[in-house]
ROMARDO-277565 format. One record per atom (N, C-alpha, C): residue in one letter; x, y, z. Coordinates in steps of 0.001 Angstrom, whole numbers, padded with zeros to 6 digits, always signed. Example, Ala and Ser with C-alpha at 12.3 -4.5 7.8 and 13.67 -1.06 7.14 Angstrom:
<rs>
A+013190-005690+007800A+012300-004500+007800A+013200-003300+007800S+012850-002250+007080S+013670-001060+007140S+012900+000030+007870
</rs>
This chain:
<rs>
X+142906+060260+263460X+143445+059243+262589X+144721+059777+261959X+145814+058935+261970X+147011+059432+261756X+146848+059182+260050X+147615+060725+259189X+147536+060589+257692X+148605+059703+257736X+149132+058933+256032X+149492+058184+256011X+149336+056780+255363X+150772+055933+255246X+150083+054354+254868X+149391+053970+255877X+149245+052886+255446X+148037+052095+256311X+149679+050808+257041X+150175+050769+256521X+151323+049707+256284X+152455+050326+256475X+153548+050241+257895X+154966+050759+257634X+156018+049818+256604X+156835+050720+256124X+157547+050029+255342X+158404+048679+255858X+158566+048530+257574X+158497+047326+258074X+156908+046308+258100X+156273+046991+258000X+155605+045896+258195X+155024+045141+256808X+155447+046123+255880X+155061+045347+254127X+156281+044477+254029X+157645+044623+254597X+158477+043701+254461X+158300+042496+255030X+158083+042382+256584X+157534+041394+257026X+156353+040828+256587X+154996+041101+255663X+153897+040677+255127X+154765+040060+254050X+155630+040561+253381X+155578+040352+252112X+156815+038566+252231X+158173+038751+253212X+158579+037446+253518X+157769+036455+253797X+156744+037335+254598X+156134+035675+255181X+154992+035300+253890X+154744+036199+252547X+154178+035253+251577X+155106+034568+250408X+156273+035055+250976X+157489+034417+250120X+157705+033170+250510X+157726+032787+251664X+157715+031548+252593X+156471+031176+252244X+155168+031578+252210X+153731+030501+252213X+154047+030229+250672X+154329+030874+249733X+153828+031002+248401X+154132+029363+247919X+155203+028568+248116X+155562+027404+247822X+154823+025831+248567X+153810+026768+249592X+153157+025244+250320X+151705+025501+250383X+151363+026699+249556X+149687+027425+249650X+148890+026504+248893X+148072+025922+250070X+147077+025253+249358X+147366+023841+250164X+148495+023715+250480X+149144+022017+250979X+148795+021565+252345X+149018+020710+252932X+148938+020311+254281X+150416+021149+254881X+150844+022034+254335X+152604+022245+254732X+152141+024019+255087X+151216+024535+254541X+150540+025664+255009X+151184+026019+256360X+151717+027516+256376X+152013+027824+257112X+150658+029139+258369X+151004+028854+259426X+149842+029403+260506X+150724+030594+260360X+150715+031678+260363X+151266+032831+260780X+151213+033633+262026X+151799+034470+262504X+150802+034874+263276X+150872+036761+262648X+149538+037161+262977X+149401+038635+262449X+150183+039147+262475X+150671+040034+261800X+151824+041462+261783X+151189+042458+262065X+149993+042735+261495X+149486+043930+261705X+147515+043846+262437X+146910+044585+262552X+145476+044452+262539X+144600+046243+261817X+143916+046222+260943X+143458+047189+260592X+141873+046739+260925X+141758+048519+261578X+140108+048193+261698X+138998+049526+260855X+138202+048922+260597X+137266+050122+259626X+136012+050390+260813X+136519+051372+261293X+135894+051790+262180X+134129+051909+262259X+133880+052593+260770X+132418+052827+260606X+131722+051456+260218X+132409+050463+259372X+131618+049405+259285X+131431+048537+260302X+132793+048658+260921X+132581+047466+262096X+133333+046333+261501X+134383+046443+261022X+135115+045486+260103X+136878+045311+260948X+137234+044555+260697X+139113+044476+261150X+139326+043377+260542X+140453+043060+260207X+141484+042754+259415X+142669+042111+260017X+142929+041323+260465X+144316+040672+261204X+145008+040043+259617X+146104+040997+258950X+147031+040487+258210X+148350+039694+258351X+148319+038549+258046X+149838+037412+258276X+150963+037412+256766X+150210+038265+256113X+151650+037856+254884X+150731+039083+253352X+151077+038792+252400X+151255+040068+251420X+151615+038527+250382X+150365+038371+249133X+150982+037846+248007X+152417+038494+247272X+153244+037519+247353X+154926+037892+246580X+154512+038519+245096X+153616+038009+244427X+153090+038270+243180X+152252+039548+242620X+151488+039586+244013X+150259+040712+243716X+150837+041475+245114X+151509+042461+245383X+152423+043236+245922X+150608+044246+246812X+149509+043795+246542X+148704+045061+247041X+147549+044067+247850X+148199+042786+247205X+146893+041595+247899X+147222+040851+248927X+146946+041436+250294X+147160+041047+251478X+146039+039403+252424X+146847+038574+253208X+145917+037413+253719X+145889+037439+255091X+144867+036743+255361X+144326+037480+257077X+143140+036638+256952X+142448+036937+258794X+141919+037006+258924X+140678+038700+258889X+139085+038080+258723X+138191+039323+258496X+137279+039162+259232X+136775+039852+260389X+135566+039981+261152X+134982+041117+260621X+133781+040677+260590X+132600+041406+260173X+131402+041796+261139X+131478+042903+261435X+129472+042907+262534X+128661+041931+261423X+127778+040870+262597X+127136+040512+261722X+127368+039613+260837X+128455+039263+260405X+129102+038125+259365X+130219+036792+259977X+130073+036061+259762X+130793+034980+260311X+132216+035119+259819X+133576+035095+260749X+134630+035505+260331X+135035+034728+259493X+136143+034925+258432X+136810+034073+257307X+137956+034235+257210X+139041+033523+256991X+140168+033435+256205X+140264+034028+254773X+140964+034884+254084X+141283+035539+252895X+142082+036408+252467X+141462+037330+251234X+142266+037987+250572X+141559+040147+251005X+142563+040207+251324X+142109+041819+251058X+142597+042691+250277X+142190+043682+249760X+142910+044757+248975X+143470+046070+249670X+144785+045698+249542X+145411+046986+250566X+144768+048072+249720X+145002+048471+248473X+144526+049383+247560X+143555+049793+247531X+142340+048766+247803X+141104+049610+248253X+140893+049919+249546X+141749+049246+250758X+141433+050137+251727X+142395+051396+252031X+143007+051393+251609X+144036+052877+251436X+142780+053709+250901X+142394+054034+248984X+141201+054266+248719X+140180+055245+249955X+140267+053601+250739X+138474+054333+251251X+138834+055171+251976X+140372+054628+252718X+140914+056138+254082X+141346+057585+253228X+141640+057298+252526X+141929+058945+252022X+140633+059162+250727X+139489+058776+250957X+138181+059051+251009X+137685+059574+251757X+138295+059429+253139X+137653+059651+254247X+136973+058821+255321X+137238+057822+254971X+136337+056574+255747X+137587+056719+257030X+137097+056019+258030X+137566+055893+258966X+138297+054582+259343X+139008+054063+257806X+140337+053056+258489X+141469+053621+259097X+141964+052860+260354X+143080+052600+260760X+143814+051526+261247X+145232+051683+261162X+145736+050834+261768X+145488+050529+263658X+145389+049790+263974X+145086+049079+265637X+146646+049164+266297X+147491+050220+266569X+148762+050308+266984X+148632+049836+268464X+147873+049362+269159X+147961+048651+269906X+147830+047426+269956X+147492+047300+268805X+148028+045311+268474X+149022+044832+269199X+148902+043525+270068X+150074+042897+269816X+149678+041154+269477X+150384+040555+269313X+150012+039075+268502X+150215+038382+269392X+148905+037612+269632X+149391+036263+271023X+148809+034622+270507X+149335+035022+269158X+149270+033708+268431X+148858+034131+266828X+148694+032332+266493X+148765+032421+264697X+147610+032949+264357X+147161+032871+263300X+145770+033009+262830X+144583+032118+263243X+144777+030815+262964X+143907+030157+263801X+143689+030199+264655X+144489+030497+265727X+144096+030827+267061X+142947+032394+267152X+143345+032977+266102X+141992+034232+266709X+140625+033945+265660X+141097+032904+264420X+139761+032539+263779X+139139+032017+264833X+139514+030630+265664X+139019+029639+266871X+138375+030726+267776X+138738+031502+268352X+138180+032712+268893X+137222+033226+268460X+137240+033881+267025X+136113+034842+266586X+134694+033624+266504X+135416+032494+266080X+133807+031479+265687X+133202+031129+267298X+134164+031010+268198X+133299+030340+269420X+132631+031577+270021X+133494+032965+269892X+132681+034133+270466X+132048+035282+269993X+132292+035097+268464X+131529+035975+267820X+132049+037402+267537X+133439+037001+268452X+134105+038411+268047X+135845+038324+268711X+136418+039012+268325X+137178+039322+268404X+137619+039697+269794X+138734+039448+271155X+138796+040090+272326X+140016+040304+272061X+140867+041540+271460X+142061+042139+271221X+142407+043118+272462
</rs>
């Protein structure tokens, strides 16, 4: 596991425009689909993370999609801060540097609900 952010300083810029852009239609029919920038996965729980944008406001509160072993995936909020935290705890987050994005978010929520998981 590479030490380190979890987040290059490109890719908090790009999270953070594209919640500069949602921040004015969040909540609306004008909602923007993103598509991921990044994907973090927590290796020991069985958890990943597909992030599309970074609240403009709360600079540490990231939105995404969350698969869970076991849990039905959701749309939300994560805490970069606590998963930084758990990796230099020792837990076994990392970033998925073989990500690449072959669509918005809905397109891999539509995915995770019909198959139960994730095929990255």
């Amino acid at each position: 596991m590479k030490d380190g952010p979890l987040l290059s300083a490109f890719q908090c810029a790009s999270l953070k425009a594209n919640g500069r852009k949602q921040a004015p239609v969040k909540g609306t029919a004008h909602e923007i689909d993103f598509e991921p920038a990044v994907k973090i996965d927590d290796l020991e729980e069985g958890r990943s993370w597909l992030l599309s944008e970074i609240d403009p406001f709360v600079p540490h509160k990231a939105w995404g999609l969350c698969l869970a072993r076991g849990e039905e995936p959701y749309t939300g909020c994560v805490d970069i801060n606590d998963l930084e935290n758990l990796k230099r705890a020792g837990r076994a987050i990392a970033q998925d540097l073989r990500f690449i994005p072959q669509g918005p978010l809905s397109h891999y929520l539509a995915q995770a609900q019909a198959e139960g998981t994730l095929n990255l």
